[in-house]
N, C-alpha and C positions, 0 to 999 in steps of 0.2 A: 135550473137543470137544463140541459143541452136537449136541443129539439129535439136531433135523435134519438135522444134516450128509451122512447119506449118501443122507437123501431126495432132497437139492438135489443130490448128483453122480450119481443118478439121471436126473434130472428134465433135467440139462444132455446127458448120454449119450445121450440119447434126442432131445437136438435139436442133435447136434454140437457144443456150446457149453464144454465141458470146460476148455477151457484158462481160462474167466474163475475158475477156479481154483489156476492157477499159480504166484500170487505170494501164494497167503492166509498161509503160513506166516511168511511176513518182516510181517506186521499187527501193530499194538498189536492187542487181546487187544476193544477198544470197534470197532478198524477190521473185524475178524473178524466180527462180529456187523452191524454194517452191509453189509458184501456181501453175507453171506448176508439177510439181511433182502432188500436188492434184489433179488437174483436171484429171490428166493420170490416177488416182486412180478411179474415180467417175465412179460408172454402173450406165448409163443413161439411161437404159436401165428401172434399178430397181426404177429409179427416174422419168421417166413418167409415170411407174405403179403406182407408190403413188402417184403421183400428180390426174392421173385420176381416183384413189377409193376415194381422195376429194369429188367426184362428185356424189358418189351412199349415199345409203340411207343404211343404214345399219342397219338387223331388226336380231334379236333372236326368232323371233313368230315359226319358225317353226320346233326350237330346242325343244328336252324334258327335259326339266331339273327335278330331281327329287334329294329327299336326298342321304345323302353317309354315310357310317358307320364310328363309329371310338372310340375308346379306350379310357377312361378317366385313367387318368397319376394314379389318387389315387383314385381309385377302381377297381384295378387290383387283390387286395389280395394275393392268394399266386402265383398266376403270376408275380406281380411285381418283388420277387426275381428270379425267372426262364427266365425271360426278361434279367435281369441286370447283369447275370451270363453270359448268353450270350456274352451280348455288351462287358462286361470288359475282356471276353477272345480275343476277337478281337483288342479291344484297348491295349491291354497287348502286341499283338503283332503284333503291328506298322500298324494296314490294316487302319486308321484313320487320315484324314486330314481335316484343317477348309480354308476354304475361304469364306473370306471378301470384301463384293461389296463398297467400298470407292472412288468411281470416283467424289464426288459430292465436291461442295464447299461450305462453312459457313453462304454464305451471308443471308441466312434467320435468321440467329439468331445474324447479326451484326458482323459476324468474317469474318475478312480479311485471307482467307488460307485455306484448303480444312477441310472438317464439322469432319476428324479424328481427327485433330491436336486441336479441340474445349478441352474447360475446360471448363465442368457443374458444377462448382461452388463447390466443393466437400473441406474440409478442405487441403488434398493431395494439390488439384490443379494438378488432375492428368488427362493428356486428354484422349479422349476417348477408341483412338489408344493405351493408358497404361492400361486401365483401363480391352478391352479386353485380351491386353497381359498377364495380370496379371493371367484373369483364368484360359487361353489358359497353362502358366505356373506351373497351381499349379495341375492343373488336368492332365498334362504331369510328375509332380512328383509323384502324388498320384497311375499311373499305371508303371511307371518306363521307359518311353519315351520320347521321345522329340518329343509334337504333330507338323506337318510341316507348316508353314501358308502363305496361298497365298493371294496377295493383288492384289486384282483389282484397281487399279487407272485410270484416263481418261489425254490425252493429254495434259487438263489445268492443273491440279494439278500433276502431276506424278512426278516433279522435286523437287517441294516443300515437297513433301509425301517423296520422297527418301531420301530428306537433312535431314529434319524432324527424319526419322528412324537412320540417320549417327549419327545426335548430340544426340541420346541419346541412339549409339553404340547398336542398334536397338534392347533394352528393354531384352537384354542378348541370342537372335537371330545371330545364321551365316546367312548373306548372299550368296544366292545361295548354300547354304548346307542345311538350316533348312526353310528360309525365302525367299517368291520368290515375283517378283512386275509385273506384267504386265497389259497393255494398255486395257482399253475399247472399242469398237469400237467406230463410228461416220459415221453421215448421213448428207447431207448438206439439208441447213434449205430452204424453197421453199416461195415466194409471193405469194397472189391470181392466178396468172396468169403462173403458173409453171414453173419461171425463181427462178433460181437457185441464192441464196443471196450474196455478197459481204461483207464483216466484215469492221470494223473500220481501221483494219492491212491491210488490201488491200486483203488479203487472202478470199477465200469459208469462210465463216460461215458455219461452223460446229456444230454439237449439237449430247451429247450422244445418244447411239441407245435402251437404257433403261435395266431396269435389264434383262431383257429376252435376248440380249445379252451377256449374262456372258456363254453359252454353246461353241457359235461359238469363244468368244476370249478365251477360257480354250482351245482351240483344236490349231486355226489358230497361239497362241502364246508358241505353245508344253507345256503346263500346264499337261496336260493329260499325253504327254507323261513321262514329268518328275515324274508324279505323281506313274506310271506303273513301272519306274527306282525302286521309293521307296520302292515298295512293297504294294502301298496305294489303296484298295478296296473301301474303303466308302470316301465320302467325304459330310463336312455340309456347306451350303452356305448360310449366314446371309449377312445382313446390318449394317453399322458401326456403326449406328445410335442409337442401341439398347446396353444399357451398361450394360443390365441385359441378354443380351444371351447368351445360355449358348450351346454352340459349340461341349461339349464332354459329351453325356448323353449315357451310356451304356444301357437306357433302350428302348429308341427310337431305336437305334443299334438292340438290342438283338428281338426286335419285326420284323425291316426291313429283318432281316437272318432269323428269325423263319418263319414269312409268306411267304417268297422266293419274295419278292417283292422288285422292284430296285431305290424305290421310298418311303421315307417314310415322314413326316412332320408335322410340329405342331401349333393346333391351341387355341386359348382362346375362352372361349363363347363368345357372341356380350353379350355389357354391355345391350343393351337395342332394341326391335326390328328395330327402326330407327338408328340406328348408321353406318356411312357411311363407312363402311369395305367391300369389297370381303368376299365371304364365299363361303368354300367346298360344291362341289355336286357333282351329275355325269351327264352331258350334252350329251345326246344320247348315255345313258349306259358307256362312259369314264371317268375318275375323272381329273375335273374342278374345277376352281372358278367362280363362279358368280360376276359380280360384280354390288357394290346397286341399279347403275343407273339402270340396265335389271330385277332387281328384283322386282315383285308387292308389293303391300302391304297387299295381302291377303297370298303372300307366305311367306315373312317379318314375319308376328306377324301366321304362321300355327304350331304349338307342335303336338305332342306327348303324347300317354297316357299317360308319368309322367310328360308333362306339358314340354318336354323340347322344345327347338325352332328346327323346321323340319330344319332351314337352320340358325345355328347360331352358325357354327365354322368360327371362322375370321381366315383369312391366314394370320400370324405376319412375315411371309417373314424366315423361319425358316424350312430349309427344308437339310434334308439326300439323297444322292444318291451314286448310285453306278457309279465305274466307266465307267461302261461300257456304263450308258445311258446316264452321259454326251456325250462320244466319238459319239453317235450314233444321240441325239440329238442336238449337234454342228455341225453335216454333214451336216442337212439341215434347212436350213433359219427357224424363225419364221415368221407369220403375224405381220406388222407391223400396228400400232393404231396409229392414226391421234391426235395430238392435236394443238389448236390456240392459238399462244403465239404470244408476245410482240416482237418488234426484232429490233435493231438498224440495218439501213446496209447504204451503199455508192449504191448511184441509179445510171442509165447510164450515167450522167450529173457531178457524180464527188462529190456531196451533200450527208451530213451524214442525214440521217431523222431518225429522235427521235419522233417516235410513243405515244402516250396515251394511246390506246386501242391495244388489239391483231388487228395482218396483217401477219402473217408468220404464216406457218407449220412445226412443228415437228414433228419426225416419230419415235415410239418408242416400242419395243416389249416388251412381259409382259413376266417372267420365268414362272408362272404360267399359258401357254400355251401349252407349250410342255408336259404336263402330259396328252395330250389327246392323247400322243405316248404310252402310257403304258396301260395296260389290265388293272392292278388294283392299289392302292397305301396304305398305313397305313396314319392313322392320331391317333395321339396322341393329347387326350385334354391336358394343362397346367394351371397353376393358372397366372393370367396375371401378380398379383403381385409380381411373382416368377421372371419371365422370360420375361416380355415386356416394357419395360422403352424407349419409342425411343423418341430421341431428336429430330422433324421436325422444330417447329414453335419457334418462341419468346415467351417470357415468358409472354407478354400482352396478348396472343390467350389464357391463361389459359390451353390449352389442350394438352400433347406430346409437352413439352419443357422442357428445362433447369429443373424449381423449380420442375415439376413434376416427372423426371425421376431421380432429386436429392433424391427428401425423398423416393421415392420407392426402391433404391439402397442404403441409408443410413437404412433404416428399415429391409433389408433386409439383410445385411449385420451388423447389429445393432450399427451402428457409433456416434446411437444417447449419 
C-alpha cells in the first residue's frame, strides 16, 4: 500500500470526502496510484468554497454598468495606416505570439477526437487545426518570422491533439522550437450535497476549469516564461473554434502600443438587440463584459445619437495581451461561475447512475474576468463576416456550425 495512503484518508476525513475511496480496492495496482495522486492534488479547501457560493444568490444590482468606447476597424481613415505601421513593426520583429484555447472535444458536432482535429466540410478537407495554421503561416511569411504557437489542450484530448500534430509533422512547425502544447487545468465536478464525484474509471471526475483558466496554466506550465526566452511582448489568445480568426492583425497591435494599454480586443456588433452574447462595458468604472442573462432589456435595445446600440459589442473571444499581464493575471486565481450539468459518476454503493436531467456542479472561470485587473483596454470593432466563423453546434441548430462557418470562410476566401 503506498506510504501515503493514510495521509490521503486523512486529509479526506477531515473534509468529509471519504468515500472517493470506496472503490480503490477493485483498481489496477497503475489505477491506485493515480487516485491517490489526484486526490493529493485537490484544494479542498477551494472546493468547499465553491460548493458553499452553490448556496448564495448572486445579484449584479448593485454594480454600475455603463457603456465603454471603442474603434471601428473601417473608419479609422488615416489612422488606420499609422495603427498598422505600428503593429507590423513589432511583428517584423518577433514581439508576437498566438495561443490557441483547444481543450474541448467534437462531440457536439458528432466527432469522435478533440473539436481541432474536426473537418468543416471544406473541399481541402482541411481541419481546423490546418486551417488556422495555414494563416498563422502565411502571415509569418508576409512579415519574415516564424509566428510561435501555443496550444492549450485539456487532460482528455492532449494525447490525441499531440499524435494528431505528429502525423501531419505538425503543419510545417518545430516542436518545442516554434510550437508548444500544454495542459488546461481542472476542478473536480461536485453532487447537490458537496461530495466530490467519482467517474466511470474509478478516478475524481474532473472537468475543465473554463477559458478564464488559460492565464494561470500559461504561468503554472512556464508558457510565459518560454514566451519571455523568445523575445515575445504581445500575445493573441483565440478559440479553435473560429476558422476565420485572424491571430496576426498589425492594426489591433499597433493601437494596443499606441494607447499604452496591456489589453486590447475585438468585437462584432450584436446582430440584433436580443442575441445572446456577452458584451463590452465598464462595470464600476473597469472594462467588463456583461453578460445577456444580467442585462435588461431596456439596456439591450439603449443607442446612441447615431442610433448605435449603447451595449452591442459582442466579445468573439479574440483578445491581444501583453505579456506582462498574463504573468500578473495568472498569479492570482479567477472567480469561479457555477454551472448545472449532466454527470455520469459511481455512487458509494459501487453503481454507475446515468442521469437525465442536470445533478452535478461545474466550476468554471470566464478570461473575460480578469480585465477588471486593468485601468483601461481597446476594443476594436470587426466585420463579423471577416473574422467570426466558430464551429459550436451541428448543423441542425442552423446557427455557428459546420454549413455556416463553411460559406463564410469559402466567401471569404472566395473558394466559391
Amino acid at each position: 500500500m503506498d506510504k501515503n495512503f493514510g495521509e490521503i484518508q486523512a486529509l479526506l476525513k477531515k473534509y468529509n470526502q471519504e468515500h472517493l475511496l470506496n472503490g480503490y480496492e477493485q483498481l489496477e495496482e497503475s489505477k491506485k496510484q493515480e487516485l491517490l495522486n489526484q486526490i493529493e492534488k485537490i484544494d479542498f479547501e477551494l472546493v468547499n468554497f465553491l460548493y458553499q457560493s452553490t448556496k448564495k444568490e448572486h445579484t449584479f444590482g448593485q454594480d454600475e454598468i455603463t457603456p465603454i468606447n471603442y474603434l471601428d476597424k473601417y473608419k479609422l481613415n488615416d489612422d488606420y495606416k499609422y495603427y498598422e505601421s505600428i503593429g507590423k513593426k513589432a511583428i517584423k520583429e518577433g514581439k508576437l505570439a498566438a495561443v490557441t484555447m483547444a481543450g474541448g472535444q467534437g462531440t457536439r458536432l458528432g466527432h469522435d477526437g478533440p473539436k481541432g482535429t474536426y473537418d468543416i466540410g471544406l473541399d481541402s478537407h482541411k481541419s481546423l487545426f490546418e486551417l488556422l495554421s495555414d494563416d498563422l503561416k502565411e502571415q509569418g511569411k508576409k512579415y519574415g518570422v516564424t509566428i510561435p504557437w501555443f496550444i492549450m489542450t485539456s487532460r482528455e484530448n492532449n494525447k490525441q491533439t499531440v499524435e494528431f500534430f505528429e502525423r501531419h509533422k505538425f503543419f510545417g512547425y518545430q516542436k518545442d522550437k516554434n510550437i508548444f502544447f500544454f495542459n488546461q487545468g481542472e476542478l473536480p465536478m461536485m453532487d447537490t450535497e458537496g461530495k466530490v464525484l467519482i467517474g466511470e474509471d474509478g478516478l475524481v471526475k474532473l472537468a475543465a476549469n473554463g477559458h478564464g483558466g488559460i492565464y494561470e496554466a500559461l504561468v503554472k506550465n512556464h508558457m510565459v516564461e518560454k514566451m519571455k526566452q523568445l523575445g515575445i511582448e504581445w500575445v493573441f489568445i483565440g478559440g479553435v473554434d473560429n476558422c476565420l480568426v485572424k491571430m496576426v492583425d498589425p492594426v489591433l497591435m499597433g493601437i494596443a502600443i499606441d494607447k499604452g494599454v496591456t489589453v486590447a480586443c475585438k468585437s462584432v456588433v450584436k446582430a440584433n438587440p436580443q442575441e445572446k452574447v456577452g458584451v463590452f462595458c465598464r462595470r464600476n468604472g473597469k472594462p467588463n463584459v456583461i453578460e445577456y442573462t444580467e442585462i435588461t432589456d431596456e439596456m439591450a435595445h439603449a443607442t446612441d445619437k447615431h442610433g448605435e446600440l449603447l451595449y452591442g459589442e459582442s466579445h468573439i473571444l479574440c483578445n491581444l495581451f501583453n505579456v506582462k499581464a498574463i504573468e500578473r493575471m495568472g498569479a492570482t486565481p479567477l472567480p469561479y461561475h457555477m454551472a448545472y450539468k449532466k454527470a455520469k459518476y459511481i455512487d458509494k454503493e459501487g453503481n454507475l447512475v446515468v442521469p437525465d436531467s442536470p445533478n452535478a456542479y461545474k466550476f468554471e472561470a470566464f478570461l473575460f474576468d480578469a480585465f477588471g485587473e486593468v485601468d483601461d483596454m481597446a476594443i476594436l470593432r470587426v466585420k463579423r463576416e471577416e473574422e467570426f466563423a466558430p464551429v459550436k453546434n451541428a448543423d441542425s441548430a442552423g446557427v455557428d456550425c459546420p454549413k455556416t462557418a463553411r460559406d463564410l470562410y469559402k466567401k471569404f476566401y472566395h473558394l466559391d
